[in-house]
The first five atom37 places (N, CA, C, CB, O) and aatype in JSON, in Angstrom:
{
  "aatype": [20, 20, 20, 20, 20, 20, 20, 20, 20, 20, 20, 20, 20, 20, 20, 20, 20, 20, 20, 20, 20, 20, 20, 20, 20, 20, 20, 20, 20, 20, 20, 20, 20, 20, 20, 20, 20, 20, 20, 20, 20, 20, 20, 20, 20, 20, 20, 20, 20, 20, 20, 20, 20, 20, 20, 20, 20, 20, 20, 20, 20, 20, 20, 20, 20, 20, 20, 20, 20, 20, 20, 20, 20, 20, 20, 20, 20, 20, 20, 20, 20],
  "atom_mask": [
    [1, 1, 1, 1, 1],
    [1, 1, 1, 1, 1],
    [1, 1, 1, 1, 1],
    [1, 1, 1, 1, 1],
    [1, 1, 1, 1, 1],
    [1, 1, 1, 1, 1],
    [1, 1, 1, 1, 1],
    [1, 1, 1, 1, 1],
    [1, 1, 1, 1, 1],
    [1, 1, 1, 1, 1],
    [1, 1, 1, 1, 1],
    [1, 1, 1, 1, 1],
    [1, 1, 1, 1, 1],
    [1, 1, 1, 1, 1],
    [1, 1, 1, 1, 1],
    [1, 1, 1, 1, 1],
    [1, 1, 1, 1, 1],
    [1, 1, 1, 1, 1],
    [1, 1, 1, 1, 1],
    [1, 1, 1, 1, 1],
    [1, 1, 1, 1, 1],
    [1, 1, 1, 1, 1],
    [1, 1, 1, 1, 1],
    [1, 1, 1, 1, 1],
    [1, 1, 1, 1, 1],
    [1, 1, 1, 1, 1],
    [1, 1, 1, 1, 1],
    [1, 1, 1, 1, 1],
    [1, 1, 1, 1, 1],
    [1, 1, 1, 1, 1],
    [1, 1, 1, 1, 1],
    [1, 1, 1, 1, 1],
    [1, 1, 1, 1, 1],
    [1, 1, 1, 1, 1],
    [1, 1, 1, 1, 1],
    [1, 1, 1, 1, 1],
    [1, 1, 1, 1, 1],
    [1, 1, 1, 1, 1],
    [1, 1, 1, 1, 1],
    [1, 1, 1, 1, 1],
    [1, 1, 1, 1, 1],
    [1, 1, 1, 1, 1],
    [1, 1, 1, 1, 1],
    [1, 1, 1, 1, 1],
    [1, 1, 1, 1, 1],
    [1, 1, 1, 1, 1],
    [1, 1, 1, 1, 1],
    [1, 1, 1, 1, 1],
    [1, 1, 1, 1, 1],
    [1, 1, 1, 1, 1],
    [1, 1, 1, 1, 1],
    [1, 1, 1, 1, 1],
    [1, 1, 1, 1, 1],
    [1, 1, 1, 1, 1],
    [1, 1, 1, 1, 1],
    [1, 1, 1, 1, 1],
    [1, 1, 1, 1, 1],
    [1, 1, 1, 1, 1],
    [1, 1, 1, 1, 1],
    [1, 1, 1, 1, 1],
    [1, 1, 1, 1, 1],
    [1, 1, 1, 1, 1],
    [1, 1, 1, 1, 1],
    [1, 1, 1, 1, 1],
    [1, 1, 1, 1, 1],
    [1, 1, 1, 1, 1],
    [1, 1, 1, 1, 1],
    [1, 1, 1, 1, 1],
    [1, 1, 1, 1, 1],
    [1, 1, 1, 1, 1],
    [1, 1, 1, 1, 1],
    [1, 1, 1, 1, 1],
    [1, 1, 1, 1, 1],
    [1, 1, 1, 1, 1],
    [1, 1, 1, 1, 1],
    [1, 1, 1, 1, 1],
    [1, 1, 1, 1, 1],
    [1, 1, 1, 1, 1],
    [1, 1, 1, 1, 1],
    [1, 1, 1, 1, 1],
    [1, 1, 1, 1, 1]
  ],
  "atom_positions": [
    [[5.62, 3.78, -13.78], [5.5, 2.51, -14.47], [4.31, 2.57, -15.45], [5.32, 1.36, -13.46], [3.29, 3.24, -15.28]],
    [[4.61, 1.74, -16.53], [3.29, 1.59, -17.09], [1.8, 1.48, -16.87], [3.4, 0.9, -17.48], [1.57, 1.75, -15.69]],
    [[0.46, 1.14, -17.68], [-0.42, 0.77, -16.9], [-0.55, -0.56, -17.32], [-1.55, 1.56, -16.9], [-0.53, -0.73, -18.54]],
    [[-0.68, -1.56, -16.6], [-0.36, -3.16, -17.12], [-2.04, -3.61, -17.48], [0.53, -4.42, -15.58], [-2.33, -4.48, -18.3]],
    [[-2.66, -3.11, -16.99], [-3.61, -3.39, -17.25], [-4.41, -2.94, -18.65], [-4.01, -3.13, -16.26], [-5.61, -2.92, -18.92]],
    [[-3.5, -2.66, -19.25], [-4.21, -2.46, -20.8], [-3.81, -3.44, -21.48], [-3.88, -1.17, -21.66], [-4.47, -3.77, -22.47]],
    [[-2.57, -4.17, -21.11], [-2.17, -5.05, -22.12], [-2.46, -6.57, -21.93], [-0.8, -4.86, -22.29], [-1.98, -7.1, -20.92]],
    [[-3.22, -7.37, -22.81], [-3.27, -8.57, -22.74], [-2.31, -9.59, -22.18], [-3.47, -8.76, -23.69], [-2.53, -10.63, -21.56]],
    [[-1.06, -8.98, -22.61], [0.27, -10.29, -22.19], [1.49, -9.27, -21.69], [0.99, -11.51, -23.95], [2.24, -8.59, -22.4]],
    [[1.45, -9.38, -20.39], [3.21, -9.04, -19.76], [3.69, -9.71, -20.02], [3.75, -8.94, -18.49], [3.11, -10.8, -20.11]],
    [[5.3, -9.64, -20.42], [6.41, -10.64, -20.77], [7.24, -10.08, -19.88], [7.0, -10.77, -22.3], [7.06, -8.86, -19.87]],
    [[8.25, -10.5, -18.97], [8.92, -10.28, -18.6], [10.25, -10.47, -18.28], [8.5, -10.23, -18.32], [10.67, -10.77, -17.16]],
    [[11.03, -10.26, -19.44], [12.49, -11.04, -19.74], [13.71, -9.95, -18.96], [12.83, -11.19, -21.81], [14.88, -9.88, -19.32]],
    [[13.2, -9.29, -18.03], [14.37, -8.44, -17.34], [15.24, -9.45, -16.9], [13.94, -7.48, -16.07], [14.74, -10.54, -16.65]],
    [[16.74, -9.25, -16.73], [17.78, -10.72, -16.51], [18.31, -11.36, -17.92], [16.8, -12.13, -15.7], [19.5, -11.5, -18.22]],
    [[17.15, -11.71, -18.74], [17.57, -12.38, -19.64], [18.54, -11.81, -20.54], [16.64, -12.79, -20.19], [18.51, -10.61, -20.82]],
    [[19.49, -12.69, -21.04], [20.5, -11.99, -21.72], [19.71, -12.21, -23.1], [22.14, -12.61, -21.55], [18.63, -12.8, -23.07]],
    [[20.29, -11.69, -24.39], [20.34, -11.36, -25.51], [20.6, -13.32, -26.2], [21.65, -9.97, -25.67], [21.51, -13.97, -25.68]],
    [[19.86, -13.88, -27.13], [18.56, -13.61, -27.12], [17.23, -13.93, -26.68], [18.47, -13.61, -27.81], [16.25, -13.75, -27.4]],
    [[17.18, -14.34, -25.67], [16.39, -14.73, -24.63], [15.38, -13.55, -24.81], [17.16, -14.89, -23.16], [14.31, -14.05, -25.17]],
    [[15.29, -12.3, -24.73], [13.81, -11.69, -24.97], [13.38, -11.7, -26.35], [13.69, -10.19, -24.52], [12.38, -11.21, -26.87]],
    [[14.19, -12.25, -26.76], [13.07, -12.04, -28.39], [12.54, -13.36, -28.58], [13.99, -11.58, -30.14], [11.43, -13.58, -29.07]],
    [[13.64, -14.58, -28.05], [13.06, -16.06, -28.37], [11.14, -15.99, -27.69], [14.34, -17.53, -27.24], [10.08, -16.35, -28.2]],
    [[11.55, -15.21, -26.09], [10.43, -15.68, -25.36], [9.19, -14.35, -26.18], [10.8, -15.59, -23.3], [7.96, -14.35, -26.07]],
    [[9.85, -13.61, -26.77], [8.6, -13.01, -27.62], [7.76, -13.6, -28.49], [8.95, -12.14, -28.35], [6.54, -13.43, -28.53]],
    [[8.53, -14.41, -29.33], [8.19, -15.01, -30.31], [7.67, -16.23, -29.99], [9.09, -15.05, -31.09], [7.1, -16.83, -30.91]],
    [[7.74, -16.83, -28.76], [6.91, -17.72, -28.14], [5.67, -17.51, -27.76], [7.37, -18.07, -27.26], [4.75, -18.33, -27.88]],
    [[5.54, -15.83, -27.03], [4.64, -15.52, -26.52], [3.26, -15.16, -27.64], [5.19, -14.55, -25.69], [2.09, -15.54, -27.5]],
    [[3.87, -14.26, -28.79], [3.15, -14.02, -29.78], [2.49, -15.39, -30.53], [3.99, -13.21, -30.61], [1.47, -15.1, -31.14]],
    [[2.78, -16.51, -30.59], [2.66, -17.66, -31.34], [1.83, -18.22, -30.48], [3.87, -18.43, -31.71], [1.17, -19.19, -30.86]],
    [[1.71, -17.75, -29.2], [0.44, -18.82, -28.15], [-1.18, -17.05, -28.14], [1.67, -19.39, -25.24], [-2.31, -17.33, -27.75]],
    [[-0.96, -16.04, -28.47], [-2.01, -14.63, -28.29], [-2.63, -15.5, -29.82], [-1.1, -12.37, -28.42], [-2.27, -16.35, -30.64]],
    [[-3.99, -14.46, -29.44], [-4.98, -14.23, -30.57], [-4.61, -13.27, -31.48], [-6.26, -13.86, -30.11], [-3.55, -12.67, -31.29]],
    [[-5.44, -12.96, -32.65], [-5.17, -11.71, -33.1], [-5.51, -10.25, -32.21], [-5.86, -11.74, -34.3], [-6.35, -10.5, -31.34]],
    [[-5.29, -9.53, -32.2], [-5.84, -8.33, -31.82], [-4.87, -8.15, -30.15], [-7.81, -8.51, -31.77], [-4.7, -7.19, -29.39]],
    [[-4.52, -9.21, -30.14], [-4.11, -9.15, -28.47], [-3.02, -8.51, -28.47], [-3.83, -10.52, -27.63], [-2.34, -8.67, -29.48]],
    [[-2.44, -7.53, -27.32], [-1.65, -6.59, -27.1], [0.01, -7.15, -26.3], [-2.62, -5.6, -26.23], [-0.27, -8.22, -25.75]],
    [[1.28, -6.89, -26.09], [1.61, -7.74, -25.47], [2.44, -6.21, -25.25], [2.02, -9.3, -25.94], [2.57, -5.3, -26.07]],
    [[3.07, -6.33, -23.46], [4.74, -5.65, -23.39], [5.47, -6.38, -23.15], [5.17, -4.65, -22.48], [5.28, -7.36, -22.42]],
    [[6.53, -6.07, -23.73], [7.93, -6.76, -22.9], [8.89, -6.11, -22.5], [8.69, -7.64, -23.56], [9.45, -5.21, -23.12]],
    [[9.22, -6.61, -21.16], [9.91, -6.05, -20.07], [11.38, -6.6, -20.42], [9.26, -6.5, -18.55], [11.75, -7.78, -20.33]],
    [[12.23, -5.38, -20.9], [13.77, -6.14, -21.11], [14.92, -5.39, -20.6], [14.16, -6.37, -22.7], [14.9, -4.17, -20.79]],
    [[15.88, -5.89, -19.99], [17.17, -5.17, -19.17], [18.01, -5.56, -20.19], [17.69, -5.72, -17.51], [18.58, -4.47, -20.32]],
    [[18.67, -6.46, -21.24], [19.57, -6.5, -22.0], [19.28, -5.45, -23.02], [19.76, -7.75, -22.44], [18.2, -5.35, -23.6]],
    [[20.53, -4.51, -23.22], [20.73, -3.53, -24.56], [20.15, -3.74, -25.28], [21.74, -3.39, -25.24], [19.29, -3.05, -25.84]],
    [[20.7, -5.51, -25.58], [20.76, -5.76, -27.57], [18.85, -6.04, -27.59], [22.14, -7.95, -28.41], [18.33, -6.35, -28.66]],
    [[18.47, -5.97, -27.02], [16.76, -6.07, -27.15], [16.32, -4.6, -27.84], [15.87, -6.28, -25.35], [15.4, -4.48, -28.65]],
    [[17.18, -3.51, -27.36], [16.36, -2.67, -28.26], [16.83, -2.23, -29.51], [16.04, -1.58, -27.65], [16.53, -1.15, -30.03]],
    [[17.71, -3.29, -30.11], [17.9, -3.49, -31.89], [16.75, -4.81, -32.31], [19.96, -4.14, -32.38], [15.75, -4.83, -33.03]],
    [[17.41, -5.79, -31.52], [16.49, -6.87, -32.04], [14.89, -6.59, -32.01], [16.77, -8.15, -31.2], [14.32, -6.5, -33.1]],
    [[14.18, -6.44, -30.9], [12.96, -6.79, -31.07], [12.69, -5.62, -31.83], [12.12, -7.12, -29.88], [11.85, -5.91, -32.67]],
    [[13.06, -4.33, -31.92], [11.92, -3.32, -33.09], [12.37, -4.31, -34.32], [12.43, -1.08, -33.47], [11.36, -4.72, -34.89]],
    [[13.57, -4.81, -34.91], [13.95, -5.16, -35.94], [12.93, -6.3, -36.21], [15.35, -5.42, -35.93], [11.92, -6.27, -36.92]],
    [[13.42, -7.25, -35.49], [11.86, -8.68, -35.84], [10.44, -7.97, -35.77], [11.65, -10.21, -34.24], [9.47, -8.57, -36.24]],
    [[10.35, -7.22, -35.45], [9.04, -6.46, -35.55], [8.45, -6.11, -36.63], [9.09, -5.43, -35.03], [7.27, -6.24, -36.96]],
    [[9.8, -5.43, -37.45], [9.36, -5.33, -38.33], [9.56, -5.99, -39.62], [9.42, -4.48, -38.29], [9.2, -5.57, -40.72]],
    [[10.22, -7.18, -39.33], [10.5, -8.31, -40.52], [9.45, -8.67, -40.61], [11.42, -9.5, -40.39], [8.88, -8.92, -41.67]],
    [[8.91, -8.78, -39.29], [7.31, -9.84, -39.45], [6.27, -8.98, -39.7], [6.73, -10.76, -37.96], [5.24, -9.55, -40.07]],
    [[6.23, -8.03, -39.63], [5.02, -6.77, -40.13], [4.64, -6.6, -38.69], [3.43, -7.26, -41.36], [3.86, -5.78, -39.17]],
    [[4.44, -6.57, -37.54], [4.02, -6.27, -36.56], [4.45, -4.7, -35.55], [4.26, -7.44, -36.09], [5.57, -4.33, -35.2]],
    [[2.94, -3.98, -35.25], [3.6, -2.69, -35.26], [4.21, -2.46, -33.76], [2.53, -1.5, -35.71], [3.64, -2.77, -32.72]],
    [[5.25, -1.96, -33.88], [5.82, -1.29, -32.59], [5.42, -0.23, -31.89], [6.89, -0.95, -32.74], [6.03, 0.84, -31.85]],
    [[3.97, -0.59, -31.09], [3.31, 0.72, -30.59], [3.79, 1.45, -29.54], [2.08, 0.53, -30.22], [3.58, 2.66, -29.5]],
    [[4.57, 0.75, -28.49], [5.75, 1.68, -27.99], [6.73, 1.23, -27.3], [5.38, 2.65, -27.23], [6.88, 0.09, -26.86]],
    [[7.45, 2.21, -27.2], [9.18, 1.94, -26.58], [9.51, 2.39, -26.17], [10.2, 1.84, -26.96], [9.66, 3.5, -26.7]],
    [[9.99, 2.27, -25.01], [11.25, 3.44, -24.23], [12.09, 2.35, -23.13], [10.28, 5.11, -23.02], [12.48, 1.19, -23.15]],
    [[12.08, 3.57, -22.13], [12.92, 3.26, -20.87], [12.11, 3.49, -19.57], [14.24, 4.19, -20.82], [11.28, 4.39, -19.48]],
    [[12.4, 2.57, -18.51], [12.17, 2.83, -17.11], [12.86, 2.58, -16.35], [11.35, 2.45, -16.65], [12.91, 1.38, -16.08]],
    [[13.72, 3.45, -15.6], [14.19, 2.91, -14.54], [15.7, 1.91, -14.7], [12.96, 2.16, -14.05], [16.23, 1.39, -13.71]],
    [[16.26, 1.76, -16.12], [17.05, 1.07, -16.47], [16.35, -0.26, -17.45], [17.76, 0.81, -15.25], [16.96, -1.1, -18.12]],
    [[15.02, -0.11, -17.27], [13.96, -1.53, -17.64], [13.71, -0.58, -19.31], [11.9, -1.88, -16.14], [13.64, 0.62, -19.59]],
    [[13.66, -1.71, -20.02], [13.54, -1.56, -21.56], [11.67, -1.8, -21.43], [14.69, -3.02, -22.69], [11.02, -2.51, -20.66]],
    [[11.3, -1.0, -22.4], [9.71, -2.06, -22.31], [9.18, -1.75, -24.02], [8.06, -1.23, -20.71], [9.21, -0.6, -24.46]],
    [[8.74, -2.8, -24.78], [8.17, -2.66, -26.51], [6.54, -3.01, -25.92], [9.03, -4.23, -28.05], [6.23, -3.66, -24.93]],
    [[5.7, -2.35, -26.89], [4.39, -2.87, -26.65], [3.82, -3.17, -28.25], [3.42, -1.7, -25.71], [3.72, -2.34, -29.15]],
    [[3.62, -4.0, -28.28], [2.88, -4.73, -29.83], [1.96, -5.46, -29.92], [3.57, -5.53, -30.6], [1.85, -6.25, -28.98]],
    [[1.05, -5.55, -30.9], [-0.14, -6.18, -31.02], [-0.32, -7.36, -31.96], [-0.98, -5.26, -31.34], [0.31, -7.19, -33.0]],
    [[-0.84, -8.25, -31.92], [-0.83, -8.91, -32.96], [-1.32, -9.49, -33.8], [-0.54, -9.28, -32.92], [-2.17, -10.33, -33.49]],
    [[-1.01, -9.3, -35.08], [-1.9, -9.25, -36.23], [-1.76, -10.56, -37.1], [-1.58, -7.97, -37.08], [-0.78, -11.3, -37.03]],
    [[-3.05, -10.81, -38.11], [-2.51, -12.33, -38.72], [-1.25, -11.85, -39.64], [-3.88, -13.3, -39.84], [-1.03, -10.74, -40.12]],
    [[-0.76, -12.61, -39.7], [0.68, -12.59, -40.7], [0.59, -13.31, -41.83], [1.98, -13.21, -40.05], [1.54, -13.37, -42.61]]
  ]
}
């Protein structure tokens, strides 16, 4: 597993269907500071088109991505826009 303790904000939308992890991203990012780090934890597919994609509509970098275990996870930071 990751180390959770580097990141300012766990999100954890495993369950949620499509688009439920990006809504609650974009919730989550809109309540962080700048500089603050966030992962999100996602089991629906379509999360790993959408969130790199809004990622990068909004300029925000996609510092990482993969797989665990069947668990999706993005880690991003966030910057003023």
């Amino acid at each position: 597993m990751l180390d959770e303790k580097q990141y300012d904000v766990i999100l954890d939308a495993k369950e949620e269907r499509c688009p439920m992890p990006l809504l609650k991203l974009k919730l989550a990012l809109a309540k962080m500071s700048e500089g603050e780090t966030i992962c999100v934890y996602a089991t629906d597919s379509g999360s790993l088109r959408d969130i790199p994609h809004f990622l990068s509509l909004v300029g925000l970098p996609l510092l990482q991505q993969g797989e665990l275990e069947g668990t999706f996870f993005f880690v991003t930071c966030k910057r003023e826009l």
